[in-house]
C-alpha positions in Angstrom: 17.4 -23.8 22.1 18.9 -24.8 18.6 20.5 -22.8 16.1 19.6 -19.0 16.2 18.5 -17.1 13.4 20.3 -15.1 11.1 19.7 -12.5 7.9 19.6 -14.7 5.7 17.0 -17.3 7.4 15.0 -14.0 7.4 15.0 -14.5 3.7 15.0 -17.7 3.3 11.6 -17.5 5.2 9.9 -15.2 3.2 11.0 -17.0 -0.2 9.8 -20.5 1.2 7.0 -19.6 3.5 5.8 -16.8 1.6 7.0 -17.2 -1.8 8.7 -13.8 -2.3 11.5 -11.6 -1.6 10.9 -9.4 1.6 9.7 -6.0 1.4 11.5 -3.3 3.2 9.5 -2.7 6.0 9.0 -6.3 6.7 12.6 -6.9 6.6 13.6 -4.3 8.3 11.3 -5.2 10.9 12.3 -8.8 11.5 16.2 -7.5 11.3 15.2 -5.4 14.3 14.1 -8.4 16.5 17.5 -10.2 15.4 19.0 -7.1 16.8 17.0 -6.9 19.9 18.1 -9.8 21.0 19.1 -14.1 20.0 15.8 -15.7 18.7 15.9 -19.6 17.6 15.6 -20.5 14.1 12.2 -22.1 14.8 10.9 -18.9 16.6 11.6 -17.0 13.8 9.8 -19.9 11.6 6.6 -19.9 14.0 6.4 -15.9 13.4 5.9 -16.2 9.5 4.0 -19.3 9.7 1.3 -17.3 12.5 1.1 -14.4 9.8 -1.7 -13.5 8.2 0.0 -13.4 5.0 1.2 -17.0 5.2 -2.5 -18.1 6.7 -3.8 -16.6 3.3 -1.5 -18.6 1.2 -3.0 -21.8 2.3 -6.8 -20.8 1.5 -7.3 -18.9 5.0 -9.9 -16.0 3.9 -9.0 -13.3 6.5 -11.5 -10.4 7.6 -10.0 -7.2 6.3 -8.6 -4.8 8.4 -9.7 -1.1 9.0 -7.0 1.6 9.5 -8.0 4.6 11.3 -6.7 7.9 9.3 -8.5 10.3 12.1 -10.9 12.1 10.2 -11.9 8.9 8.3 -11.1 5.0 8.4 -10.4 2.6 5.2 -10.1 -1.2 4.6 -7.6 -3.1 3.5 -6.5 -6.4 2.8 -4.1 -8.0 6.2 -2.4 -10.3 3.1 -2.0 -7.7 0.7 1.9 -7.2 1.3 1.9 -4.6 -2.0 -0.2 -2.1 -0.9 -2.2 -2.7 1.9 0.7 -3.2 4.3 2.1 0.0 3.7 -1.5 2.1 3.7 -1.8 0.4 7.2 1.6 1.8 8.1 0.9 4.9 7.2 3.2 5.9 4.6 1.7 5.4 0.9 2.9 7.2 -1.7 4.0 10.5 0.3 4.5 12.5 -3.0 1.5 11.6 -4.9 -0.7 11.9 -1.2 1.2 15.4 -0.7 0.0 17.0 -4.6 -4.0 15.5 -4.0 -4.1 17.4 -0.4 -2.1 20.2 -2.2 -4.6 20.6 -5.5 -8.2 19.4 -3.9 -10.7 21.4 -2.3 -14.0 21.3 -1.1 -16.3 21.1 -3.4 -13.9 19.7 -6.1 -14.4 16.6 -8.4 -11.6 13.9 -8.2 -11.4 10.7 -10.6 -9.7 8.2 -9.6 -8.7 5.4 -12.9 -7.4 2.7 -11.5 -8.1 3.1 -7.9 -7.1 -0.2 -6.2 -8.1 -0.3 -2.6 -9.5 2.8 -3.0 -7.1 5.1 -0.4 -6.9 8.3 -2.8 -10.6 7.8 -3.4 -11.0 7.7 0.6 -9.2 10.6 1.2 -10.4 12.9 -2.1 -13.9 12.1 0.0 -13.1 13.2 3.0 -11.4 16.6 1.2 -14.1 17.0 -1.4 -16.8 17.1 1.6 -20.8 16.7 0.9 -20.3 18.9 -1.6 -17.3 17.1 -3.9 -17.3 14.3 -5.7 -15.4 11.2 -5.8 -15.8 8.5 -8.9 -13.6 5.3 -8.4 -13.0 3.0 -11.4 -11.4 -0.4 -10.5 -11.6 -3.4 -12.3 -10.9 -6.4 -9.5 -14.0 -7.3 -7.1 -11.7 -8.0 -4.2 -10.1 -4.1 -4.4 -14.1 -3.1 -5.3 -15.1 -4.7 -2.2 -12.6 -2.8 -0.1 -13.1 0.2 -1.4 -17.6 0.0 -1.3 -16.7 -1.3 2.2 -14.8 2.0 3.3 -18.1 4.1 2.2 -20.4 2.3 4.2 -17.7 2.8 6.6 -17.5 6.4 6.7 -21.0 7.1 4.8 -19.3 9.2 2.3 -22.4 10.4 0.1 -20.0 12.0 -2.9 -18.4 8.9 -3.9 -19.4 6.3 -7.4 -17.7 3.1 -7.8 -17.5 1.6 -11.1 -16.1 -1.7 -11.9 -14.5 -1.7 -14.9 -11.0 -1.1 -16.6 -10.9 2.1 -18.4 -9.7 1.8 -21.8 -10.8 2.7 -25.3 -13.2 0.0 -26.4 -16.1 -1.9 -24.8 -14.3 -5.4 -24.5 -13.2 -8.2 -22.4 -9.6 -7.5 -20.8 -7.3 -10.5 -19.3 -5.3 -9.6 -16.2 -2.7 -10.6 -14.3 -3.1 -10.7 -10.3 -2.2 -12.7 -7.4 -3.0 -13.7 -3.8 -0.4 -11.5 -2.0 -1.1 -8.0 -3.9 -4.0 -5.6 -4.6 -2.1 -4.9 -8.0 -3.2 -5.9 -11.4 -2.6 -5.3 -14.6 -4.2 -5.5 -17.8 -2.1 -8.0 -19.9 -1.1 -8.1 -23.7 -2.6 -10.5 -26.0 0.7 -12.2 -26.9 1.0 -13.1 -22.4 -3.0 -13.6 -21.9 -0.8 -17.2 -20.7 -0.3 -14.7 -17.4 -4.0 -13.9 -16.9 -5.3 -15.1 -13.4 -8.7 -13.0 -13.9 -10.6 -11.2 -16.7 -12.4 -7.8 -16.6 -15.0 -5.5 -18.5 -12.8 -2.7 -20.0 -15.1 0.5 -20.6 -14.8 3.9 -22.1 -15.2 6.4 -19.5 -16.8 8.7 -22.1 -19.6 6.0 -22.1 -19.5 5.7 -18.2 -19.3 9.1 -17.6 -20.6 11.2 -20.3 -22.5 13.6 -17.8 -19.6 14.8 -16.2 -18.8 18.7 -16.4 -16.3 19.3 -14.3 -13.0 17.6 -13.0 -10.3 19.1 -11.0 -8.0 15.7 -10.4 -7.8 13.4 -12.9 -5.5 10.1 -11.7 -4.4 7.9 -13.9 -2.3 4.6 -12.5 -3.3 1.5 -14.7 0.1 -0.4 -15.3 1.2 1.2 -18.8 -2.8 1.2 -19.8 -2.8 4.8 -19.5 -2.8 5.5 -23.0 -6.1 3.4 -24.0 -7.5 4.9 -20.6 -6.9 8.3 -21.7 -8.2 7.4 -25.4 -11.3 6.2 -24.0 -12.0 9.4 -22.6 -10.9 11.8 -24.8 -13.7 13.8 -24.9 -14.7 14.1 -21.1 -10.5 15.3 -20.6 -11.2 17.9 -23.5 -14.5 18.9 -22.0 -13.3 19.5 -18.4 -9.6 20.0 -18.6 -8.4 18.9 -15.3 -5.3 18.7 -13.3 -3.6 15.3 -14.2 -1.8 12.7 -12.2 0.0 9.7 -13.9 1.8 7.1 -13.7 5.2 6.8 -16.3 5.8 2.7 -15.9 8.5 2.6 -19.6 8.4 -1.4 -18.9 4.5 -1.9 -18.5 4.2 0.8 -21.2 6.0 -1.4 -23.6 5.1 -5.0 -22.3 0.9 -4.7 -21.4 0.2 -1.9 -23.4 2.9 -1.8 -27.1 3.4 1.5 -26.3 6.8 3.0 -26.6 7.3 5.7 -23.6 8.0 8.4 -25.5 4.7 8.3 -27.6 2.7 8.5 -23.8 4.7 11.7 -22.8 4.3 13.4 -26.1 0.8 12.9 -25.4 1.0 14.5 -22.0 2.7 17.6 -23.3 0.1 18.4 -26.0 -1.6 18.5 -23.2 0.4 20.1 -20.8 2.3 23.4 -20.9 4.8 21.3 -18.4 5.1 18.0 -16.9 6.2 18.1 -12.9 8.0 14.6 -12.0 7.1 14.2 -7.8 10.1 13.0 -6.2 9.1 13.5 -2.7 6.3 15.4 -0.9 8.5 18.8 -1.0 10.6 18.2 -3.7 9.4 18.4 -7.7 11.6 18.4 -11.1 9.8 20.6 -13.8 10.0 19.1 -17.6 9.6 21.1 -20.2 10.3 18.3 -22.9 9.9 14.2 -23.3 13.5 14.0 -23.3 14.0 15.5 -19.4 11.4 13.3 -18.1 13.2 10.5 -19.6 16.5 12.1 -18.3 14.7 12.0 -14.9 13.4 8.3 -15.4 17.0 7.1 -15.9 18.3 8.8 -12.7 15.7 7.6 -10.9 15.7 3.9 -12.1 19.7 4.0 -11.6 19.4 5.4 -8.1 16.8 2.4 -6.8 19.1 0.1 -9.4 16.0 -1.1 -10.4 16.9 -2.5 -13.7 14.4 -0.9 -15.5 11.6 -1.5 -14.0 11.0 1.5 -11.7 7.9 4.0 -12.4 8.0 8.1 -12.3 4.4 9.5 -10.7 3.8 12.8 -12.9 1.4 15.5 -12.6 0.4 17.6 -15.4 -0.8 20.9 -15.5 -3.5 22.0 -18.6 -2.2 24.9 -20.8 
């Protein structure tokens, strides 16, 4: 039988086989089979070198997977361990999902900047009805092909994809990806060394200079918020929606130059008050940049993240 496996060959797998440190519902997962019941050390080898994740890793192009919401079904990437994993289980970003089913209607007009795999776009569709519509912008073709999948899929009428990273010039942006993730981010010029892909950055003003109304604006571009929101300056003035953000300090400062500070003094010249979503029932009205920094603090201490966790805001116009 051999040797049986233990915690720590659980992460010794996932840093050899997979080349990372296990996420939490993958750990937690393979910690419940350990606790089910004895499994040899090779068993527990054979289980992460049968996954799709590891299969991907050496050059194995795997058919995406469809996950079944009810009312609607999306695509998603069986490798992507960073986001798709999680939309698959069901459990995505609870707070920011809670405020878009909160705050859209039928008939409303969500935006979507940096959209990823495309599951708020997915499910602003399916809100947003005939009538609604949904504009995704998403810079990477392997998200875009996810997310142009999903509308065949569901033949949702309402919704525009446009491949580009917002920002506020017409240029050529480098950015950082990788095999194992749906993220990416636009990159400085002083770490273009990082870039694994390269993108057409746009001005949504350009793009989407006919647009009259928005209800839900969403921002969530890895600290690119600022040129994002720059770039469409005067479609936000124009149509003065409901804003969702991102607040990354650390990709603020390293992709972007921007100091934190100078993003939320931009959101509340906007904004009469800035809620930071903790959970889907629980929200911490700010009425100044210095308590949503208070709040980043407590929240990067409690997940003793080192300063590298991220606050999701959303912002109300005066």
């Amino acid at each position: 039988m051999g040797p049986l496996a233990t915690d720590e060959d659980i992460y010794s797998a996932y840093r050899l086989l997979l080349g990372r440190d296990p996420d939490k519902a993958g750990l937690e997962h393979y910690q419940g089979l350990l606790a089910q019941s004895p499994i040899p050390a090779f068993r527990l080898a054979d289980f992460f070198l049968c996954s799709d994740e590891f299969k991907a890793r050496r050059g194995h192009k795997l058919a995406p997977k469809e996950v079944n919401f009810g009312e609607y079904v999306m695509y998603v990437d069986p490798a992507d361990h960073a986001v798709g994993a999680t939309v698959a289980a069901g459990t995505y970003e609870p707070h920011v999902t809670q405020a878009v089913r909160e705050y859209l209607h039928a008939g409303d007009t969500f935006i979507d900047v940096g959209a990823n795999i495309g599951y708020f776009a997915a499910m602003a569709a399916h809100i947003a009805g005939p009538s609604g519509r949904v504009i995704a912008i998403e810079p990477m073709d392997k998200n875009v092909q996810l997310i142009l999948r999903t509308v065949v899929r569901n033949d949702f009428r309402n919704v525009e994809v446009h491949q580009c990273a917002a920002s506020d010039q017409r240029r050529i942006v480098a950015m950082a990806t990788g095999d194992g993730t749906s993220n990416g981010e636009i990159v400085a010029e002083t770490a273009r060394h990082r870039a694994t892909v390269f993108a057409q950055a746009c001005r949504l003003d350009e793009v989407l200079s006919g647009i009259n109304r928005i209800d839900i604006l969403k921002f969530d571009v890895e600290g690119h918020e600022m040129s994002a929101w720059a770039g469409f300056r005067a479609g936000i003035a124009r149509t003065r929606p409901m804003i969702l953000t991102e607040f990354h300090p650390k990709c603020l400062r390293e992709n972007a130059g921007v100091e934190p500070e100078t993003y939320l003094t931009l959101l509340f010249e906007y904004a009469s008050s800035v809620e930071v979503l903790i959970s889907s029932n629980q929200r911490v009205r700010c009425r100044s940049v210095a308590d949503v920094m208070r709040e980043w603090v407590s929240a990067d201490k409690h997940f003793n993240s080192g300063g590298t966790t991220h606050l999701d805001l959303l912002l109300k116009p005066r």
